[in-house]
N, C-alpha and C positions, 0 to 999 in steps of 0.2 A: 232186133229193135232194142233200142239202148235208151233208158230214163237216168236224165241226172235232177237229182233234187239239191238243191243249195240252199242249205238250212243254217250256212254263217249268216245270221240275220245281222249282225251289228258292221258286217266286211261283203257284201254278195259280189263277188269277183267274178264268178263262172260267166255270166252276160258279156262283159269287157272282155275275158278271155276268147270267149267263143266270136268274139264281134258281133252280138246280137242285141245289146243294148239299146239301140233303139226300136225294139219290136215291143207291141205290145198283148198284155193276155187281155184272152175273150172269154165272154161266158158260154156254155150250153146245156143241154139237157141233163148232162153227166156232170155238170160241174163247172170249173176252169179249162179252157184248151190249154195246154202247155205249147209253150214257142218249140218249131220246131226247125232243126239245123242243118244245113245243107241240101242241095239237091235235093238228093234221095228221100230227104226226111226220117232219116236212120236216127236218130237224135231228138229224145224229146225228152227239153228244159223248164225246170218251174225255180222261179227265185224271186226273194222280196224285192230284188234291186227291179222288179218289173212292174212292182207296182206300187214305186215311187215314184213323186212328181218332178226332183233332180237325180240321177244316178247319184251324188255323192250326199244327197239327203242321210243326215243320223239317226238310225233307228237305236234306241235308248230306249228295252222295254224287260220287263222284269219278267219274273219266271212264269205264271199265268199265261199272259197272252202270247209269248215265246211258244209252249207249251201246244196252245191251239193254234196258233196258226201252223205250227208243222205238223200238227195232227189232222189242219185242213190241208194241207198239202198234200197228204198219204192220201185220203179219201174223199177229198175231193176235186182231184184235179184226174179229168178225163185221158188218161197215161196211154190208153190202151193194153195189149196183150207185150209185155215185154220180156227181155231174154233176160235181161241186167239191169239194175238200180244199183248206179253208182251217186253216192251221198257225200258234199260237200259237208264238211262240219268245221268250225273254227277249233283253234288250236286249242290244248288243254283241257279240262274234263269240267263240263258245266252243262247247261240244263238241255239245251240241244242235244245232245249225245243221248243222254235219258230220254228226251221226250221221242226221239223218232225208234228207239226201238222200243219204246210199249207204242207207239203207234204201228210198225210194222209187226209187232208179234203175231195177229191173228191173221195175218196170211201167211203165217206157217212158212218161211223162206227155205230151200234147199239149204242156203247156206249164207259162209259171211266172206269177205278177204279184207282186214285190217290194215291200213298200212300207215 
């Protein structure tokens, strides 16, 4: 099982790329269901572009609320048990990059691959 999080909150591409843009997220007990991709459902996607009112809507928001909504994404979005968490992040070194790994710190990851 494969989680992708798209935490380019100002560019969310993964939607558009995966062709799933127009799916949208639900709530449940655990949180957010993430969209998930293809048949099998081996693919499961969480990204702001899902839960805005046009796909090419501007999110223009500062380091705070950047901050918590990827640290709601980490905890609460109902992910399941996964193999991999693969993380969209925009280009360059800015507040997404820092916010999701002190959100993912305290699950302790095996590991990382940068690329």
């Amino acid at each position: 099982q494969v989680g992708i999080l798209d935490v380019d909150l100002c560019g969310p591409s993964i939607p558009r790329m995966l062709r799933v843009q127009d799916r949208a997220v639900h709530q449940c007990d655990s949180g957010w269901v993430p969209v998930f991709v293809g048949q099998d459902r081996a693919i499961a996607l969480m990204s702001i572009g899902f839960l805005l009112e046009r796909p090419d809507d501007a999110v223009v928001w500062r380091g705070p609320k950047k901050n918590a909504l990827i640290k709601q994404f980490v905890t609460d979005v109902a992910w399941g048990d996964l193999d991999f968490l693969i993380v969209d992040t925009p280009p360059g070194t800015s507040d997404e990059h820092i916010s999701t790994v002190e959100a993912l710190r305290p699950y302790r990851l095996l590991g990382a691959i940068l690329v």
